[in-house]
Backbone as a ProteinNet text record, in pm:
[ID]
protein_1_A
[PRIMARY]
XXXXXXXXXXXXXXXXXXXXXXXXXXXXXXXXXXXXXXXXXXXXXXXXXXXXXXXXXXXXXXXXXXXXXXXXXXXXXXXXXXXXXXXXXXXXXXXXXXXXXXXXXXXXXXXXXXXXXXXXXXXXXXXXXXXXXXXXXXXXXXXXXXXXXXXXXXX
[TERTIARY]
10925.9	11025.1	11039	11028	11043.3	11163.4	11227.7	11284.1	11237.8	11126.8	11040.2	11022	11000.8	10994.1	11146.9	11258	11379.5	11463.8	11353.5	11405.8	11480.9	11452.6	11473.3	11562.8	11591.2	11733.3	11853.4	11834.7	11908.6	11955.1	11831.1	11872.2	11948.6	11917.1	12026.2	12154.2	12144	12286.8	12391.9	12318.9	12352.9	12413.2	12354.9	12365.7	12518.6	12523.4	12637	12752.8	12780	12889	12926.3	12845.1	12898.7	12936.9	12838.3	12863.1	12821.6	12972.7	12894.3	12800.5	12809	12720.3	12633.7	12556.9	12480.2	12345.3	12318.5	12229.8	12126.4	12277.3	12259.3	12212	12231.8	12177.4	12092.1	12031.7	11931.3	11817.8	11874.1	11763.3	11725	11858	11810.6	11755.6	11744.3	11713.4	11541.2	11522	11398	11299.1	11404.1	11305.1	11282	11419.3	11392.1	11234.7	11245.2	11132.9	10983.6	11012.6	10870.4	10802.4	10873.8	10898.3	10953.2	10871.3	10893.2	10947	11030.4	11069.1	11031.9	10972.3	10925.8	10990.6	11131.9	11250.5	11284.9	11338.8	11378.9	11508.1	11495.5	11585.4	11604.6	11637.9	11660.1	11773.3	11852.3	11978.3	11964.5	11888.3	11869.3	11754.6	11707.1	11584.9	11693.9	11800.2	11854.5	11909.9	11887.4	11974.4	12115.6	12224.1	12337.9	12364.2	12305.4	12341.5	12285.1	12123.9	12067.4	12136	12198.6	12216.7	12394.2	12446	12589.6	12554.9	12473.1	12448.9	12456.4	12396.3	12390.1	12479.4	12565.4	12688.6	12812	12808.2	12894.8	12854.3	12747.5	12710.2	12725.5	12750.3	12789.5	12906.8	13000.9	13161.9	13218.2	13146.3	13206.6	13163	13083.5	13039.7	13168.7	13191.5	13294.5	13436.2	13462.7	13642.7	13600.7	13516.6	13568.2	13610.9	13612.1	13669.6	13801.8	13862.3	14014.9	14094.7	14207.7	14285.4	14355.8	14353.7	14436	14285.6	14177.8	14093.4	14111.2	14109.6	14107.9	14019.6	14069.2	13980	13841.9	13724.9	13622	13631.5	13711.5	13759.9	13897.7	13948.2	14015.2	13929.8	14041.5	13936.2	13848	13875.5	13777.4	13664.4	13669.4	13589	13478.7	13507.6	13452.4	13345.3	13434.5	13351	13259.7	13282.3	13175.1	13082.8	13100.1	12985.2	12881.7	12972.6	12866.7	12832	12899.5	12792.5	12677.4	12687.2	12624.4	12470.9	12519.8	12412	12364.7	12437	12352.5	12246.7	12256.8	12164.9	12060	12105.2	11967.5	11912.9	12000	11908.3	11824.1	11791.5	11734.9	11638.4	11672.6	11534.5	11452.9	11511.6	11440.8	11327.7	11369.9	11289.2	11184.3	11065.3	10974.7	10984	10915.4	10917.9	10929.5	11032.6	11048.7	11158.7	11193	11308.4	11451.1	11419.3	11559.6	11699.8	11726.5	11864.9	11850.5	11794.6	11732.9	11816	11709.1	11754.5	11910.4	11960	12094.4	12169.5	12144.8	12230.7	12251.2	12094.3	12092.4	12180.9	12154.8	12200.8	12384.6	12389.8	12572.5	12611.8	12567.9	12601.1	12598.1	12494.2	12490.5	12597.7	12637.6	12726.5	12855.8	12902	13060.7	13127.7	13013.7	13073.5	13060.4	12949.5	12918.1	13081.4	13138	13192.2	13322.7	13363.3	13460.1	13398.7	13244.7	13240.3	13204.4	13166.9	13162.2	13209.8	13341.3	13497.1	13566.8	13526.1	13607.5	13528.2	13406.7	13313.1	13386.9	13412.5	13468.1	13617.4	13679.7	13806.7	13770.1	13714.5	13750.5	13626.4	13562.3	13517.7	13560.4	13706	13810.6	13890.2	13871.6	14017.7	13980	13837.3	13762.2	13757.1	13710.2	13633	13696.3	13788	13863.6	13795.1	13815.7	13792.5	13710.7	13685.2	13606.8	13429.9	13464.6	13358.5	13248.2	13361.7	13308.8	13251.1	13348.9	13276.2	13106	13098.8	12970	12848.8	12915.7	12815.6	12750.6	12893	12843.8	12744	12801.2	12708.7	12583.5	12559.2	12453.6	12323.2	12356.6	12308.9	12310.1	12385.2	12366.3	12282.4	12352.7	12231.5	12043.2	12038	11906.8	11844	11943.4	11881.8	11825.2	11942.4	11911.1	11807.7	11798.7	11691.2	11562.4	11544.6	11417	11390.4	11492.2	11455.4	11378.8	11482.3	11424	11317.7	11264.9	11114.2	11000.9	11074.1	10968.5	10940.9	11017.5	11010.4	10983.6	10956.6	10909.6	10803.6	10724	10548.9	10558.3	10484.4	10460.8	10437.2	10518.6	10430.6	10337
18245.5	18151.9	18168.2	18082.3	18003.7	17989.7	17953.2	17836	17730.8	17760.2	17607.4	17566.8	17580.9	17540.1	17491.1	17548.3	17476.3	17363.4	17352.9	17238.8	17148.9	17096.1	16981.3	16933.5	17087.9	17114.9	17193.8	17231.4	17283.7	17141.9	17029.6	16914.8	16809.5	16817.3	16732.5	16790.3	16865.2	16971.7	16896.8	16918.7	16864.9	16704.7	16634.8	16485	16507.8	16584.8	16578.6	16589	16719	16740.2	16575.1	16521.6	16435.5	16330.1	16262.4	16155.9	16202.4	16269.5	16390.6	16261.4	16088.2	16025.5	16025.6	15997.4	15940.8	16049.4	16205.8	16206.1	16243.6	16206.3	16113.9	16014.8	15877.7	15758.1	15759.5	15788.4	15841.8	15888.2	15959.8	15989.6	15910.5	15865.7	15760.5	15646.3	15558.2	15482.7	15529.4	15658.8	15718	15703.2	15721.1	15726.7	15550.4	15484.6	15356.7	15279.3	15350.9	15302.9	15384.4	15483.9	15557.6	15664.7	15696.4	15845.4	15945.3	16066.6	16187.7	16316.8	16335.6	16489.1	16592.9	16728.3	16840.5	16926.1	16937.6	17008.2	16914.4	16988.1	16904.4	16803.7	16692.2	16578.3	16476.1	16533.2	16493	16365.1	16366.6	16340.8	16217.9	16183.2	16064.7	15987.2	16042.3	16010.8	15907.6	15906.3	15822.6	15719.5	15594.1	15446.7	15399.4	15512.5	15515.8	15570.3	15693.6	15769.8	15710	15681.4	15651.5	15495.5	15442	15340	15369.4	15433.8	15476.8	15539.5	15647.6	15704.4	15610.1	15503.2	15449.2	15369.3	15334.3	15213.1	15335.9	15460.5	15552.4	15546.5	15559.9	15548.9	15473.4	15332.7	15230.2	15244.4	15270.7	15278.9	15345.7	15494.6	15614.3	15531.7	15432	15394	15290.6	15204	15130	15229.2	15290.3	15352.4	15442.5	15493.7	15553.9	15516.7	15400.9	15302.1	15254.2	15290.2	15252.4	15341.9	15302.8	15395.2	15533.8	15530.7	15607.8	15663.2	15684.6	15751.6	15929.2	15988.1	16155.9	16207	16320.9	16401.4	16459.6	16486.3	16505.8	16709.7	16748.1	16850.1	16895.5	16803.5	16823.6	16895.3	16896	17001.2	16886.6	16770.8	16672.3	16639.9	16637.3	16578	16683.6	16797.2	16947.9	16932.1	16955.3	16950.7	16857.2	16734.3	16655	16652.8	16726.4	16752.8	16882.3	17011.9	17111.3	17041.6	16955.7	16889.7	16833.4	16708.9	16653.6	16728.8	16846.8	16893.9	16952.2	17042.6	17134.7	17031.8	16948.5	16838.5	16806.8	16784	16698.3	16829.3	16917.7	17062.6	17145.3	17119.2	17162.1	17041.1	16920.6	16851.4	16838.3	16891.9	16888.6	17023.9	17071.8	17213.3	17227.9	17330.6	17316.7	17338.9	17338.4	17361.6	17545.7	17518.5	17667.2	17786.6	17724.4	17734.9	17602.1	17589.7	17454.5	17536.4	17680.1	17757.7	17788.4	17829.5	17813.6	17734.3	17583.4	17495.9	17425.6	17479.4	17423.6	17521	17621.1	17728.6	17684.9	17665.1	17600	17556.1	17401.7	17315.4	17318	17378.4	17371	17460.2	17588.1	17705.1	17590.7	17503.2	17402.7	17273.9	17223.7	17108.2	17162.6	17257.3	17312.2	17343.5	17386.4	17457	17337.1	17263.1	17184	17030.2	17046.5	16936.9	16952.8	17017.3	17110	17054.9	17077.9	17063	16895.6	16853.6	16643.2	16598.6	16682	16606	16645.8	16734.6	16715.7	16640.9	16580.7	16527.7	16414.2	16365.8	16196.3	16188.3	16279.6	16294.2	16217	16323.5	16277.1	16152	16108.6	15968.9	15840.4	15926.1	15818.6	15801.9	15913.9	15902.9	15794.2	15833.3	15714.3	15581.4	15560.5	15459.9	15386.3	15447.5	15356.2	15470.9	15402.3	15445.1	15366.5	15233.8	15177.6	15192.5	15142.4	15198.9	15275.9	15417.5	15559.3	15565	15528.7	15539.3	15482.5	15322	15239.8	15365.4	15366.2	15421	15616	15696.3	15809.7	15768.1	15614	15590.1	15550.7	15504.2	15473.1	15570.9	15683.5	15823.4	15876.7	15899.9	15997.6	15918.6	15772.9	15701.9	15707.2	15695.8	15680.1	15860.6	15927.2	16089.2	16104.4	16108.2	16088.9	16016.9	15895.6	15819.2	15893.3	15960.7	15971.7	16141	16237.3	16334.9	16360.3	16205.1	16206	16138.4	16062.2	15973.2	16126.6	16209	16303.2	16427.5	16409.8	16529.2	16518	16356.2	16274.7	16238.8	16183.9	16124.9	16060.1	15947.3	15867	15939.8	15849.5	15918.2	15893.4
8859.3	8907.9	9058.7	9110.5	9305.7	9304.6	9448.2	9456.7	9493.7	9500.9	9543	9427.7	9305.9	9157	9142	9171.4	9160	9216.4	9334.2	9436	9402.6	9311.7	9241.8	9179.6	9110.7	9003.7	9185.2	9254	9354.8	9437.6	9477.4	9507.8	9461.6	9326.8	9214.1	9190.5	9237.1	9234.8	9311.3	9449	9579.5	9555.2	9495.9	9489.4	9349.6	9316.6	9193.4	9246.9	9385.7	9431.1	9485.5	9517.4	9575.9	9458.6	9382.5	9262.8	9145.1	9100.6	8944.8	8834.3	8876.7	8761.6	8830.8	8921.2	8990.5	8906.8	8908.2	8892.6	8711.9	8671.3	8449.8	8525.5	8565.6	8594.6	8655.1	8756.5	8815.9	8649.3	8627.3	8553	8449.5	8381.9	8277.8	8344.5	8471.1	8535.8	8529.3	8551.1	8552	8398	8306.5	8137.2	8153.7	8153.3	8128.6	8189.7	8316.9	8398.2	8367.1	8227.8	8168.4	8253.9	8361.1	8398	8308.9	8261.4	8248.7	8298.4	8303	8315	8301.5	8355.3	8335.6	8254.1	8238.9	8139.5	8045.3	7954.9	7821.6	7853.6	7809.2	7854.6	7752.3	7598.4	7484.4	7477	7542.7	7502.2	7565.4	7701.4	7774.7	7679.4	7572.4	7503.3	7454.2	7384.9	7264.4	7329	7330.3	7417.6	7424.1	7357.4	7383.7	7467.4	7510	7583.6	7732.3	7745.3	7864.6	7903.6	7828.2	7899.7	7923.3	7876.5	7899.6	8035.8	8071.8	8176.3	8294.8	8279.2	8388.1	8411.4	8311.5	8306.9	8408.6	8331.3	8391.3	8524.8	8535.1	8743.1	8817.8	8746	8829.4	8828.8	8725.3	8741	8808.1	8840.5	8924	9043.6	9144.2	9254.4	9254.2	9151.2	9181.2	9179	9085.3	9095.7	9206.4	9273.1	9394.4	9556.1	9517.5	9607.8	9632.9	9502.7	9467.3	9469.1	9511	9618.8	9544.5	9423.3	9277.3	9248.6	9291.5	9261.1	9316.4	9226.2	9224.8	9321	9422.3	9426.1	9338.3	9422.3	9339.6	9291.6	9343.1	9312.7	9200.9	9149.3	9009	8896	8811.6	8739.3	8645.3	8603.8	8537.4	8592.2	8748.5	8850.1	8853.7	8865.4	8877.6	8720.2	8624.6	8500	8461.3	8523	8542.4	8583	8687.1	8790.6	8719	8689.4	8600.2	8491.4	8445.2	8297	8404.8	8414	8485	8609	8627.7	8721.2	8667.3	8544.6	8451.8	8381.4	8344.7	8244.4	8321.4	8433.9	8538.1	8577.2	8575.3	8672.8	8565.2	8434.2	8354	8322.7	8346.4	8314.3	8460.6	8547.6	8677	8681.8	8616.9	8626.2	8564.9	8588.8	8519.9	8401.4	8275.6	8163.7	8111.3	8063.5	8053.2	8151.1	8199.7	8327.1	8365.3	8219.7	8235.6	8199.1	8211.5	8173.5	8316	8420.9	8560.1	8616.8	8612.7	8719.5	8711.1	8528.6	8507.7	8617.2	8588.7	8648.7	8805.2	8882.1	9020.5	9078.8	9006.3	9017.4	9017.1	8871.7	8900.9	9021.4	9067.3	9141.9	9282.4	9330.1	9451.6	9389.3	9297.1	9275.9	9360.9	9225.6	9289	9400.4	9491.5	9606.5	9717.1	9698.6	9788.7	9788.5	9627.7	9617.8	9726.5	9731.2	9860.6	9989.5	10023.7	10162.7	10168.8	10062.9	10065.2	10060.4	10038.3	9996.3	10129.2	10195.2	10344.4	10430	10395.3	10501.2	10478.7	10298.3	10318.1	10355.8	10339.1	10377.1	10604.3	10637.4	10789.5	10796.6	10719.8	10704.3	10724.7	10608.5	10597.4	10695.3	10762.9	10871.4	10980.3	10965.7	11089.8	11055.1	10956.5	10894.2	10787.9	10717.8	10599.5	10470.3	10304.1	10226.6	10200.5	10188.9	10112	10203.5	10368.6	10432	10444.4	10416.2	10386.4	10250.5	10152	10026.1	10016	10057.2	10076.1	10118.6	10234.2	10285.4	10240.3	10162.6	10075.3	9969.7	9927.5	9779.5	9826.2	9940	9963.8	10003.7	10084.5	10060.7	9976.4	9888.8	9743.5	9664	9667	9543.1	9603.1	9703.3	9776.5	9759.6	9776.7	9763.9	9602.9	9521.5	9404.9	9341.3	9382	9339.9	9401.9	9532.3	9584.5	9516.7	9473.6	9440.6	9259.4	9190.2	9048.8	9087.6	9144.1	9157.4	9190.3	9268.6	9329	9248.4	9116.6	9042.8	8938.6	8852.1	8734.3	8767.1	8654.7	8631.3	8561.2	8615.6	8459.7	8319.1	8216.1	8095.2	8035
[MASK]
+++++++++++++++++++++++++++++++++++++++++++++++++++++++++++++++++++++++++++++++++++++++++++++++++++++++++++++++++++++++++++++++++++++++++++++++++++++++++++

């Protein structure tokens, strides 16, 4: 075991602190499109779930725009995020190291959600909420998208 073998699950980590759906959708966006995963990724296999994944990713992009939206540091927001990074950070990983890249991945979600949440905090102070938000979703979704494209294969 690397961390260059974990990149992937350490990078998806990264993308969770910020949008704990973004990187379930991301990935189910990835099976739908007949990309494979290197770690086991059962659960995105079944079409309730992969297409819930991604319905959830669009909703967390829309309610974080609205003004009664939670800190990403509550404790729901938080647990979202270790579900969420643990799942992608084990199918990000190579085969055989998906208790690994879960681990990664959540250990980079949690801590990071603290420092993305003060980045959008003085975002906002500049820029507004909805502004700031656009433009977080637009980086996380583009990271996310480019780290599951770079870590899946066709099947």
């Amino acid at each position: 075991m690397t961390i260059r073998s974990l990149l992937p699950s350490i990078l998806i980590g990264a993308v969770a602190s910020a949008r704990s759906m973004t990187p379930m959708a991301t990935l189910a966006t990835a099976r739908m499109a007949g990309r494979d995963t290197t770690g086991t990724l059962a659960l995105l296999d079944r079409p309730l779930f992969k297409y819930g994944a991604v319905a959830m990713g669009v909703g967390e992009l829309v309610g974080d725009k609205m003004k009664s939206a939670p800190d990403r540091t509550v404790f729901l927001g938080l647990l979202a995020r270790v579900m969420s990074a643990g799942i992608a950070g084990a199918a990000l990983a190579p085969e055989g190291q998906e208790k690994q890249g879960a681990a990664v991945a959540v250990a980079t979600a949690v801590p990071l959600a603290y420092l993305t949440l003060e980045g959008r905090k003085q975002a906002m102070a500049r820029i507004g909420q909805t502004k700031s938000g656009l433009i977080e979703d637009a980086l996380i979704v583009a990271a996310g998208a480019a780290i599951v494209a770079l870590a899946t294969r066709p099947q």
